[in-house]
N, C-alpha and C positions, 0 to 999 in steps of 0.2 A: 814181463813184470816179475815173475817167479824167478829167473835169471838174475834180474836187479835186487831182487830183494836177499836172495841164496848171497849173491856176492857181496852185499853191504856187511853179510852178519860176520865173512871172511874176513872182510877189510878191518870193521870193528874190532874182533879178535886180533887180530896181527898187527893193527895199528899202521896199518896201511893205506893207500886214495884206492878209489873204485875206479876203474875204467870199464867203458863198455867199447868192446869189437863189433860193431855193426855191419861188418865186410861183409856177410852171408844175404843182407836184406838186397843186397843190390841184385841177387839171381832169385831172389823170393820174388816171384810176379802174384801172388794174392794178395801179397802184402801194401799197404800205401805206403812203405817208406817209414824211416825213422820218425816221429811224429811227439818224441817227447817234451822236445820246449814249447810246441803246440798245445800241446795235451795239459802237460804240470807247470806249477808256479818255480819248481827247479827239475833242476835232471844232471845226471854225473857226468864229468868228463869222459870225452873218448878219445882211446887212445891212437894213435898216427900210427899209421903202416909199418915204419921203418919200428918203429917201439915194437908192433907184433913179430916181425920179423927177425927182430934181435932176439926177444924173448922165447919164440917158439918154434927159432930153427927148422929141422927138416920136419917136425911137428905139423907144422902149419895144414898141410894138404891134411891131415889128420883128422885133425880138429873141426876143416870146413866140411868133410864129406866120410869121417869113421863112421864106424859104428857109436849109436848110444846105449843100443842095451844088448842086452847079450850074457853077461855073470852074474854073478849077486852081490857083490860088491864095489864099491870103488877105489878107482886103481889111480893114485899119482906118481908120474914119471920123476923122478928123482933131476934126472938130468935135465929135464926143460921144464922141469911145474911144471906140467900141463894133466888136468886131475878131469879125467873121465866118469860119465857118470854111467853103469854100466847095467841098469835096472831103473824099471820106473819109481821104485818105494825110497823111503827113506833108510839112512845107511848112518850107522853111529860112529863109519869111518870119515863122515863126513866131519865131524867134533874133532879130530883128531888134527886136521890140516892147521899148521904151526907155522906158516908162512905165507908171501905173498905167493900167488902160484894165479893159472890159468884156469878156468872151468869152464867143461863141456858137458854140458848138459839140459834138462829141462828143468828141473831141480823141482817138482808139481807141490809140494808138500809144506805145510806150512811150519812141520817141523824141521825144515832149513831155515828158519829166522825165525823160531822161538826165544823170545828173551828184547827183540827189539822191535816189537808188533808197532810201538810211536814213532819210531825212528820210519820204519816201514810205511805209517800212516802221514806223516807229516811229507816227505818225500813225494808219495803219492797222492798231493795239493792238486784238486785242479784247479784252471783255470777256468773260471764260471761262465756260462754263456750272455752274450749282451742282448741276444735277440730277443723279441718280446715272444715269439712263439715258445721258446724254450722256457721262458720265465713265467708264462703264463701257466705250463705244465707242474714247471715245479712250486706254483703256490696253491695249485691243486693237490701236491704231493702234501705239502708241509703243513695241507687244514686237514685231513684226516689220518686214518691209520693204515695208511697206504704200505702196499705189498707190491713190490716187482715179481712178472713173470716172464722170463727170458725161455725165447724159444730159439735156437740154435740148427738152422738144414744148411741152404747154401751147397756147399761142397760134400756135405755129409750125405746130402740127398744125390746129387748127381754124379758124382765121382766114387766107380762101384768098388774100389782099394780101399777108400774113405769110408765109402759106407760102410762094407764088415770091419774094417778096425776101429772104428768111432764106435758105430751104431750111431741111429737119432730117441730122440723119447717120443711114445708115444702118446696121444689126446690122452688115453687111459691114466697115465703115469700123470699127467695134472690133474685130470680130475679129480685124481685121491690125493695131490696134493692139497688141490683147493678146498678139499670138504673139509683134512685136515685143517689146515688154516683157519677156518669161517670157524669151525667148531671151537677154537684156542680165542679168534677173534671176528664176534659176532658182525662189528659191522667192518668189516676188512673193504675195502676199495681197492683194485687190482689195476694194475696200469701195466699193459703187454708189450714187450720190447723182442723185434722178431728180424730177420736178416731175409726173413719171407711174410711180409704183416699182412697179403691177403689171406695165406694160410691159417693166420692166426685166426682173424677174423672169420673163417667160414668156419672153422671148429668151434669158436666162442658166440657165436649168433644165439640171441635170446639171452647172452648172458648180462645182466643189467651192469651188476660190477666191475667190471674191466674194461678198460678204457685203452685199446692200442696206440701206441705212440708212434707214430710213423710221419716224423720230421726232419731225423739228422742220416744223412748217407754221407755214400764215399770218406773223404779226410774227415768229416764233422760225426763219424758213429760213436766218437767217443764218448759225447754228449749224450750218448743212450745210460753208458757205463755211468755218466755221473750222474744222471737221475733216479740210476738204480741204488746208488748212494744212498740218497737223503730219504730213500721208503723207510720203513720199519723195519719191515718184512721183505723177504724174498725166495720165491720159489726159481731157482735156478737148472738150467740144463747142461750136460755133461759138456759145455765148454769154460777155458777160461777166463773168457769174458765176461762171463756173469758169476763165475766163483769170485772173483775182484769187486765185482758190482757188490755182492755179498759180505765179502772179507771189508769192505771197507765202509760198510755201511754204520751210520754215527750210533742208531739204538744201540746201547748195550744190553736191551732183553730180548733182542730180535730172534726171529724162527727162519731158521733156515732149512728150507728144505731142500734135497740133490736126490740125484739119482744110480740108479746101482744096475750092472754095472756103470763103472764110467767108462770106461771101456771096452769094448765088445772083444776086444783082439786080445786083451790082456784083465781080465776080471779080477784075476788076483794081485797082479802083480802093484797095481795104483792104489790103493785103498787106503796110502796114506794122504790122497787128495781130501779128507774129510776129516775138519777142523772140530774138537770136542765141541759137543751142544750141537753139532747139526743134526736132523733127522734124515734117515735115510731114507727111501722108497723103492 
């Protein structure tokens, strides 16, 4: 999604079409697969192999398996557009790109599409869910003043390369989110979205307010993301999935809360992952 949105603000500026290269998902085994006309009410064209391969020459093997970071700037190859991103933060070389070109990177920041947050929100439409479990949840969300809290392990917990460059958050790190919170809004109602919801559950036991949601898996998790949506509030963890849950949520006086670092492996280097008005912890 940060990819999608980095390259919309491109196309915009250059007055160009967005394509998306999806060719890397096919060796991604965590991943489910391309899932955005599942997901959204649209999603951009993608472009045909032969299209990559005319555009990105001996590139190509580059682009699937370079380096991402590494200098402090970003670097586009004149000869084949293909525009590296070569640091996690934001780069004001990125304003500078004047043409249609190729992008490699993760683009985390949401200063790569400032300026077209609607374009970015309308885009990112979902499609609603029809079951009554889900619709039940979210008319639970939409009577009070309901907070998502997204807890993030999975991979972060058992893959030990994952674990020191991610890190996880700790019970600690909510807790002072939640008091935060409660204290800004007294009667806050908390609905927990986890990728591990027993875990959630045996650290929140006793706690009356929070309500773990633990209905959508596999292909259907996205439904967690769009109920993260319609809360108010939300306290998020150092993944993208709930920065999105956050970023696209409809309150415009919502609290958002994250976590610092976001990174374990790189502390400094991300820190443009936090959108003005969040609070940090």
């Amino acid at each position: 999604m940060f990819q999608i949105a980095a390259g919309m603000a491109v196309a915009k500026r250059c007055s160009s079409p967005l394509l998306l290269d999806i060719s890397a998902l096919r060796k991604y085994r965590k991943h489910h697969g391309y899932l955005l006309p599942e997901v959204f009410k649209t999603s951009p064209e993608l472009a045909s192999k032969w299209k990559l391969i005319f555009l990105l020459k001996s590139d190509y093997r580059k682009v699937l398996y370079g380096p991402i970071t590494g200098q402090v700037s970003l670097r586009q190859n004149t000869r084949n557009i293909v525009c590296y991103q070569l640091h996690q933060g934001y780069s004001q070389d990125f304003d500078k790109l004047s043409g249609p070109c190729y992008l490699s990177g993760y683009w985390q920041s949401e200063k790569f599409f400032v300026g077209i947050e609607d374009e970015i929100r309308n885009l990112f439409s979902f499609n609603e869910p029809a079951d009554s479990v889900n619709a039940e949840i979210l008319s639970k969300i939409c009577s009070c003043n309901a907070v998502s809290l997204h807890v993030r392990r999975g991979d972060y917990v058992t893959e030990q390369d994952t674990n020191v460059f991610h890190g996880i958050c700790s019970w600690d790190y909510y807790k002072a989110a939640i008091e935060y919170v409660e204290a800004k809004v007294p009667d806050a109602k908390f609905f927990g979205f986890s990728d591990d919801p027993e875990w959630l559950r045996n650290k929140a036991k006793g706690m009356h307010s929070l309500e773990v949601v633990d209905i959508n898996h596999g292909p259907k998790s996205y439904l967690d993301m769009y109920l993260m949506t319609r809360c108010k509030h939300h306290i998020i963890a150092n993944s993208s999935f709930s920065w999105w849950g956050a970023y696209l949520g409809l309150n415009e006086q919502k609290i958002v809360v994250a976590p610092s670092p976001w990174l374990r492996g790189d502390p400094e280097g991300i820190k443009d992952i936090y959108c003005n008005g969040w609070t940090v912890f």
